[in-house]
C-alpha positions as CSV (number, residue, x, y, z in Angstrom):
1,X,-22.1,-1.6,-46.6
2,X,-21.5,-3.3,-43.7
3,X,-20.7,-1.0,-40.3
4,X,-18.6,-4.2,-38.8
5,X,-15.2,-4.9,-39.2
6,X,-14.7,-8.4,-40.6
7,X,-11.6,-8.5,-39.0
8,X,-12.3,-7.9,-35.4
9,X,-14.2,-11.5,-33.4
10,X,-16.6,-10.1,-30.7
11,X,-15.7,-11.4,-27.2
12,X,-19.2,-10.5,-26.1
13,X,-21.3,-13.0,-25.1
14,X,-24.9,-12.4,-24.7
15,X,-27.9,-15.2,-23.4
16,X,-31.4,-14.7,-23.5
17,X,-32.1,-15.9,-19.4
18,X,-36.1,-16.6,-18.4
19,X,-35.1,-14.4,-14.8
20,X,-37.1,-12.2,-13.1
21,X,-36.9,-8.5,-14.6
22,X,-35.6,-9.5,-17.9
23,X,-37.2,-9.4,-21.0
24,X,-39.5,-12.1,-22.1
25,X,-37.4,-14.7,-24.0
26,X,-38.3,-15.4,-27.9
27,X,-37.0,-15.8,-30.6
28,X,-36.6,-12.3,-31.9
29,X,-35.1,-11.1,-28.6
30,X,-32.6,-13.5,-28.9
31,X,-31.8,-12.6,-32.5
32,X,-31.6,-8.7,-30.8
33,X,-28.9,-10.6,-28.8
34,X,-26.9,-11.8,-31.1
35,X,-26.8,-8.4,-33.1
36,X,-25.4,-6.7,-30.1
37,X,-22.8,-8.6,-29.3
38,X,-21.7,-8.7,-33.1
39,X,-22.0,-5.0,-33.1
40,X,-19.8,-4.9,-29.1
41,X,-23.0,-4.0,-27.4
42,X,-23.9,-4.7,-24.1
43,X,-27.2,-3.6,-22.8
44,X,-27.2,-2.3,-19.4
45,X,-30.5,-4.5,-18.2
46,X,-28.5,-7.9,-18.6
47,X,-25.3,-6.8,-16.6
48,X,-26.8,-3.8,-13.8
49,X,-25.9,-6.5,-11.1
50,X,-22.3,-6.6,-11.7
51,X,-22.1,-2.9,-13.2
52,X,-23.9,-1.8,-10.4
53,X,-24.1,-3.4,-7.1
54,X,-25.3,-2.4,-3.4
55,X,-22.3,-2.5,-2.5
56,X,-18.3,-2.6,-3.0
57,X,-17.9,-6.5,-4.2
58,X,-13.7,-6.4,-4.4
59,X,-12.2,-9.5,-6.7
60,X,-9.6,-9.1,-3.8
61,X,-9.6,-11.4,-1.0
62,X,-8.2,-11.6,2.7
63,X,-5.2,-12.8,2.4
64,X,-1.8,-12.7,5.0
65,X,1.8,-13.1,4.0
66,X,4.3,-14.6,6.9
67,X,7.2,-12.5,7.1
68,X,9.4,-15.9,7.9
69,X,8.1,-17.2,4.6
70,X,8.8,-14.1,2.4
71,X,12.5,-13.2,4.5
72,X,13.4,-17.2,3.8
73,X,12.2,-16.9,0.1
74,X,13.6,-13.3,-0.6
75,X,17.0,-14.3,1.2
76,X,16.7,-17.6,-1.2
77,X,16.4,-15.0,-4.3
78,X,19.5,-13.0,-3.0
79,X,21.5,-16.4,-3.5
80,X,20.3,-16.6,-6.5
81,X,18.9,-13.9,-8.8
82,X,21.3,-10.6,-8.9
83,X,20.3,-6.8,-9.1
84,X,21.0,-4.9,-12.5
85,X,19.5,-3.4,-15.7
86,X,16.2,-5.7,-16.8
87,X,15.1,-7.1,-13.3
88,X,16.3,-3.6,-12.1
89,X,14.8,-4.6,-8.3
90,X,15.4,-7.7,-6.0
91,X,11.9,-7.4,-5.2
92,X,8.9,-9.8,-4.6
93,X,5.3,-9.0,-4.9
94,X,2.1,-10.4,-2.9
95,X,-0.3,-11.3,-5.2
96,X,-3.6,-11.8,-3.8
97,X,-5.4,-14.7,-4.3
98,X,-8.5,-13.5,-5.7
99,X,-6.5,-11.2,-8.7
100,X,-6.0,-14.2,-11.0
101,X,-2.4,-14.2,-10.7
102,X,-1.3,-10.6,-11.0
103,X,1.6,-9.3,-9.3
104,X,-1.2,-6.9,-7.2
105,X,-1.8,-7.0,-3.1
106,X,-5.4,-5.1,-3.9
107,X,-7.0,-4.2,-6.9
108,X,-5.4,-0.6,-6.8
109,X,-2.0,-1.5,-4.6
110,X,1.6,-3.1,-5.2
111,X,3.3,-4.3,-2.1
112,X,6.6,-6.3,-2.5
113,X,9.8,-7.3,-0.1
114,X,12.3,-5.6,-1.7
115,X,16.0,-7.8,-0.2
116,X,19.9,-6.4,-1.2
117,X,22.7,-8.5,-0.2
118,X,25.6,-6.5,1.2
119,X,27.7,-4.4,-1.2
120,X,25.0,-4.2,-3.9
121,X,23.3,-1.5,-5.5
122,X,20.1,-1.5,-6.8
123,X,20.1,0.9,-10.2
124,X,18.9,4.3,-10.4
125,X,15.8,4.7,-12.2
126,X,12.5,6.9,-12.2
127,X,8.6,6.3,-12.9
128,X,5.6,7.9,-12.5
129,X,4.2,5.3,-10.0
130,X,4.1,6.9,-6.3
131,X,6.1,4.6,-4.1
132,X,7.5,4.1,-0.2
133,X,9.9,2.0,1.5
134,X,8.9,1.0,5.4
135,X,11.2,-1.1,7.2
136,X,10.5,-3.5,9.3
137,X,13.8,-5.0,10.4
138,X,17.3,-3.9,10.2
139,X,19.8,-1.1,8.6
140,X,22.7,-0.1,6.7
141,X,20.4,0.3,3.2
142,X,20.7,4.2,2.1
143,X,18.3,5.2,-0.5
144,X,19.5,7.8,-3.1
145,X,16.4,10.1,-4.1
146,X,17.4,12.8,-6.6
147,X,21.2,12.6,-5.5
148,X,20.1,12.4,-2.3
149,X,21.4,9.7,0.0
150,X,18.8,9.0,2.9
151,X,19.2,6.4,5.6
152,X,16.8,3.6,6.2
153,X,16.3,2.2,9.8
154,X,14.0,0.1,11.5
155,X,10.4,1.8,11.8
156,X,11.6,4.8,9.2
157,X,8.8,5.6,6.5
158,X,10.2,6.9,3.4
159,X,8.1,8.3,0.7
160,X,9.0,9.1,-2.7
161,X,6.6,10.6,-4.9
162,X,6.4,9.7,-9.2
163,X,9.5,11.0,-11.5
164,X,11.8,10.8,-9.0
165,X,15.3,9.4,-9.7
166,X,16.3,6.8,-7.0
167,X,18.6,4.6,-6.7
168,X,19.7,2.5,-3.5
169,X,22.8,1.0,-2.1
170,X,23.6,-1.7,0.7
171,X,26.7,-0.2,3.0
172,X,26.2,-3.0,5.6
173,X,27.7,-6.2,6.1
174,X,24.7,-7.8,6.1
175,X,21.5,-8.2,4.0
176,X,18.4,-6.4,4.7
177,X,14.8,-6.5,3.7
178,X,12.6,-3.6,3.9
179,X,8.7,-3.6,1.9
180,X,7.7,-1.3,-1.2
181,X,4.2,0.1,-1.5
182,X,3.1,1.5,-5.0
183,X,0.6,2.3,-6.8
184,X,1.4,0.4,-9.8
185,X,-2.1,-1.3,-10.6
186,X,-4.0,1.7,-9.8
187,X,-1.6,3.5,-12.7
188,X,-2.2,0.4,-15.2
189,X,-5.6,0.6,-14.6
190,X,-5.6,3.8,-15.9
191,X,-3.1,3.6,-18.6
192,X,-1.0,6.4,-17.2
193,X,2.4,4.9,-16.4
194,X,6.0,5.9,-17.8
195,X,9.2,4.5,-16.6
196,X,12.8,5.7,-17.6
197,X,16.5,4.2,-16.8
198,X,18.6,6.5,-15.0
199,X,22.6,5.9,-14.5
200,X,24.3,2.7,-13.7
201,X,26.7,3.8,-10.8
202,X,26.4,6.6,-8.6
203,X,28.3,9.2,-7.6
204,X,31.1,9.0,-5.0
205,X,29.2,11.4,-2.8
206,X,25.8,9.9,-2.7
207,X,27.5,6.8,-0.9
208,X,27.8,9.1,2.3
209,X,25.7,8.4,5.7
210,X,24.4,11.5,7.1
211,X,22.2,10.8,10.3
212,X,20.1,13.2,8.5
213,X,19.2,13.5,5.3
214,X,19.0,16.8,3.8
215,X,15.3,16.8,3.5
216,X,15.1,16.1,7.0
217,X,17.4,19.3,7.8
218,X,14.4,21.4,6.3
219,X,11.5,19.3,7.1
220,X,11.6,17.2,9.9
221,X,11.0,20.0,12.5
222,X,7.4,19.8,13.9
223,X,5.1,22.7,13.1
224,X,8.2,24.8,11.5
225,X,8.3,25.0,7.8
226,X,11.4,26.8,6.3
227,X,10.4,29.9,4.8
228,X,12.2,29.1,1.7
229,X,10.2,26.6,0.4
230,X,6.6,27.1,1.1
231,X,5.2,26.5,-1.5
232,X,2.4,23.8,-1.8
233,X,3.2,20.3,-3.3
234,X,1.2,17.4,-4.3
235,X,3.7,15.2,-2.7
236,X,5.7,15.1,0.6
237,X,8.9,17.0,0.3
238,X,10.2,14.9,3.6
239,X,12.1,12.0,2.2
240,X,12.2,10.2,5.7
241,X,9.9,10.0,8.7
242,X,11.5,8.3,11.5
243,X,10.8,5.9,14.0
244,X,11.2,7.7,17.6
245,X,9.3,10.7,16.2
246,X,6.2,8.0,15.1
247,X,6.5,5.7,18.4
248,X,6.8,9.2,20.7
249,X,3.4,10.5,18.8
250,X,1.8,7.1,19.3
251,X,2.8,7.0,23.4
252,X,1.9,10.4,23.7
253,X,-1.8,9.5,22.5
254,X,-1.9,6.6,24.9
255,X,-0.8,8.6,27.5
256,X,-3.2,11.0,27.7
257,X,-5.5,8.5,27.7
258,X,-4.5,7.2,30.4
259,X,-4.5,10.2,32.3
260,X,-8.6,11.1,30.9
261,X,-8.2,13.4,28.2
262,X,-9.6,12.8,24.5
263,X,-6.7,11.4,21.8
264,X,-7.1,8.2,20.8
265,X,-9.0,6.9,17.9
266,X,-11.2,4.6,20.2
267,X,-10.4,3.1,23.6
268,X,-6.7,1.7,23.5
269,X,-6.4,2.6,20.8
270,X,-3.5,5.4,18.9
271,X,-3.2,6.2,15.6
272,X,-0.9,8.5,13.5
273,X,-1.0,9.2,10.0
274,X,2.2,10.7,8.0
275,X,1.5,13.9,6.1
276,X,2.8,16.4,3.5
277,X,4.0,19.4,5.6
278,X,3.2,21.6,2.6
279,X,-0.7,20.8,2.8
280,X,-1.2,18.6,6.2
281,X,-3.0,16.4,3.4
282,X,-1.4,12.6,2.5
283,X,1.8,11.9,2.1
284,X,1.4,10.8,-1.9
285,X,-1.5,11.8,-4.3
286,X,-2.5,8.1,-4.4
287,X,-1.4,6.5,-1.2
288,X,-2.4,7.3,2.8
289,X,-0.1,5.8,5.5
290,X,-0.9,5.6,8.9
291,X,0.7,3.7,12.0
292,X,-1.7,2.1,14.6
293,X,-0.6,1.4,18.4
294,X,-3.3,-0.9,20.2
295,X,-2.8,-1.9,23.5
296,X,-2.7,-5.1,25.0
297,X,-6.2,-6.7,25.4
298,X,-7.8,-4.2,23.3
299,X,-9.9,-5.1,20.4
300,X,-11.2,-2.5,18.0
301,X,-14.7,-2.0,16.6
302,X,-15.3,-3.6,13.0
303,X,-15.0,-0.8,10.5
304,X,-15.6,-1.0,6.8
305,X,-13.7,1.3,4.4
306,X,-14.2,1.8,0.6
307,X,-10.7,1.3,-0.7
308,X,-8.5,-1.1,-0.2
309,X,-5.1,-1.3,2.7
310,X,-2.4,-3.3,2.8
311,X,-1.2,-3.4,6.8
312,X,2.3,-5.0,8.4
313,X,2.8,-5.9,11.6
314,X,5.7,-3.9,13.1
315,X,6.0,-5.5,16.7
316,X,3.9,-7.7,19.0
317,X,1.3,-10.0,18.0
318,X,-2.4,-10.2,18.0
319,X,-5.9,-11.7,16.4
320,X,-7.0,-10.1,13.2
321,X,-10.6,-10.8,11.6
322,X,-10.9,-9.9,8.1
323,X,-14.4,-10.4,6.9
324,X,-15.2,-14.2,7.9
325,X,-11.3,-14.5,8.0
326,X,-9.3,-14.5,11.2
327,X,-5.6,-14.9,12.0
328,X,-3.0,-14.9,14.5
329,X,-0.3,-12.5,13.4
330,X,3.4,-11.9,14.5
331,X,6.2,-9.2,13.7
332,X,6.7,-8.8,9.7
333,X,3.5,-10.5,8.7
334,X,1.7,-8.7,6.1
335,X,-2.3,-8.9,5.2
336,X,-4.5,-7.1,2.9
337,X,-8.1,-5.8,3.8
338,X,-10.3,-5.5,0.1
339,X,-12.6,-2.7,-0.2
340,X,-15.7,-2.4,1.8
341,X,-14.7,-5.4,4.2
342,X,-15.3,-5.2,7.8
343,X,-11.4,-5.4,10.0
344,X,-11.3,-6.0,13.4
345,X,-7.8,-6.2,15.5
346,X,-7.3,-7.9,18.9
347,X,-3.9,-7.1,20.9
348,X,-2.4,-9.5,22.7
349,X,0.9,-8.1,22.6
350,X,3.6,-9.0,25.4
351,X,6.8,-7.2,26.6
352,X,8.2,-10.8,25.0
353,X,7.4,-10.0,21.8
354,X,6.8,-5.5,21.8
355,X,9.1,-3.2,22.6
356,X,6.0,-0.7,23.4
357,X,4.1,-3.8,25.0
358,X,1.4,-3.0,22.5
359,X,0.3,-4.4,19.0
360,X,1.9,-1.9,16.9
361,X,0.8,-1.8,12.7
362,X,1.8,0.0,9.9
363,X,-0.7,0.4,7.4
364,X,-1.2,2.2,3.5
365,X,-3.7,2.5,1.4
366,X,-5.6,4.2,-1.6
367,X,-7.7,6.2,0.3
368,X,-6.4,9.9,-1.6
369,X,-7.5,8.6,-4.8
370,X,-11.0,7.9,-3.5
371,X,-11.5,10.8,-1.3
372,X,-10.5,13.2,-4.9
373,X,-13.6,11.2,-6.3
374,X,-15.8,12.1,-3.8
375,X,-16.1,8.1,-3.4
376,X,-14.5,7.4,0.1
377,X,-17.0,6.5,2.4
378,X,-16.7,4.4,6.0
379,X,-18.9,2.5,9.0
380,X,-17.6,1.7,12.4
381,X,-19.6,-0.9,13.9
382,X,-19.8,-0.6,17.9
383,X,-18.4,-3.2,19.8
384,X,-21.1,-5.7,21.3
């Protein structure tokens, strides 16, 4: 009896290659290759390059988005395409070049420009993907976490862990654009998302504005934890993190800097990253955001990361080298650093185009996920 099924066609492929440290080619060794690939066999001695490699070798590319491009496109789609049950989101993905296609920024990360016209709502719904919101520009767009309406400002971070019912609504007069970060392909990768529909109108009292959201009430206090809820959790129980506290922790680095005393990253250099005030670890179980201030003329050391981050420009404008790839980049503009690739950022920020006369970058990636597997490893080159 045959251990085959006659019903399934192998998609392996398997060629006998004269190369050094393969097997001699004949006849009979290339008759052993055509009974593995009938049986779905792959021997590890013809693939250990690919399986295998030195190094991190991401499908991603370097790639970078203009945010004039993607707010003229995404205010095109608010002509055009409305917000309700099947699309569910007004929202448009980078997908990298090197990713054949797919709706993915990295290998492991989603990021899209999400855009709702004034007046709309965008449908309550839950899934076990992690996601944010950061904006970048503009107000007026509440998010409604759980039955909790919380607002969404220029600079805010708003993380929202998996299996949370959300929902958001536009109170303004005017459209606004804001990203979202997920880990979507990470989760289809592994086979491990669910999604459900929640309710089609929300309540009358989830379309109030508090200044402050009722997470913030409890959580937004630096180094005081309410007593009442200290329990650990996976995910960040803050639902907003807001702009004047991340641009006073960023001038407070520079600062003392300036003044001699130790703070900064590297020379010119401040950075903050947002974290779970249950466990002073990441924000999500699968996504690390951090928020990077470099001052003008400053140019940090090349550093390679395992992992893969997804970084917008918040204000000012500067010279970014990704790999062999380099770019002048501008408020909004979005671009994607694969795995193990070396990133280097040059300020040349103005008080023309910065408010805090520095380059100043929001940035997220999958770091959490790596450092659980023990597989997050980096290099900082020193600047010549």
């Amino acid at each position: 009896m045959s251990d085959h099924n006659p019903n399934v066609v192998s998609p392996v492929t398997l060629t006998a290659e004269d190369q050094p440290d393969q097997p001699l080619v004949t006849p009979e060794l290339e008759d052993l290759y055509r009974g593995f690939a009938k049986a779905l066999l792959v021997p590890l001695w013809t693939r250990i390059g690919d399986l295998m490699p030195p190094h991190p070798r991401s499908k991603a590319q370097p790639h970078r988005w203009e945010w004039g491009t993607l707010l003229d496109l995404a205010g095109r789609s608010g002509d055009l395409v409305p917000v309700g049950r099947g699309g569910e989101r007004r929202a448009i993905a980078l997908a990298n070049p090197g990713l054949g296609g797919q709706p993915y920024a990295t290998p492991t990360l989603w990021a899209a420009v999400q855009y709702l016209m004034p007046g709309e709502d965008a449908p309550e719904h839950r899934h076990t993907q992690n996601a944010f919101r950061f904006v970048v520009e503009g107000d007026g767009v509440w998010t409604v976490v759980e039955g909790e309406p919380v607002p969404m400002r220029r600079g805010d971070f708003l993380p929202q862990a998996g299996m949370n019912w959300h929902a958001h609504h536009n109170a303004a007069d005017t459209p606004m654009a804001w990203i979202d970060g997920l880990d979507i392909p990470f989760q289809c990768g592994v086979e491990a998302q669910f999604f459900d529909f929640g309710r089609d109108e929300l309540a009358a009292d989830e379309r109030t504005t508090p200044d402050l959201s009722r997470s913030e009430r409890l959580w937004a206090h630096p180094g005081l934890a309410p007593v009442s809820c200290l329990t650990p959790r996976e995910s960040t129980p803050l639902l907003r993190y807001r702009w004047e506290d991340t641009d006073a922790a960023l001038t407070a680095q520079l600062d003392l800097e300036r003044t001699g005393h130790p703070g900064t990253v590297e020379p010119g250099h401040a950075l903050v990253r947002y974290t779970n005030p249950t466990t002073a670890r990441d924000v999500l179980p699968t996504i690390r955001a951090q928020f990077h201030r470099i001052r003008s003329g400053t140019e940090t050391a090349p550093r390679r990361e395992t992992g893969s981050s997804v970084y917008q420009v918040f204000d000012g404008s500067g010279r970014v080298t990704v790999g062999d790839t380099s770019w002048s980049v501008q408020r909004g503009d979005l671009f994607v650093v694969p795995s193990w690739t070396p990133l280097s950022i040059r300020s040349e920020a103005a008080g023309a185009d910065s408010g805090s006369g520095a380059l100043d970058l929001f940035q997220f990636s999958d770091a959490p996920v790596l450092t659980k597997l023990n597989l997050f490893r980096s290099h900082t080159e020193e600047n010549a």
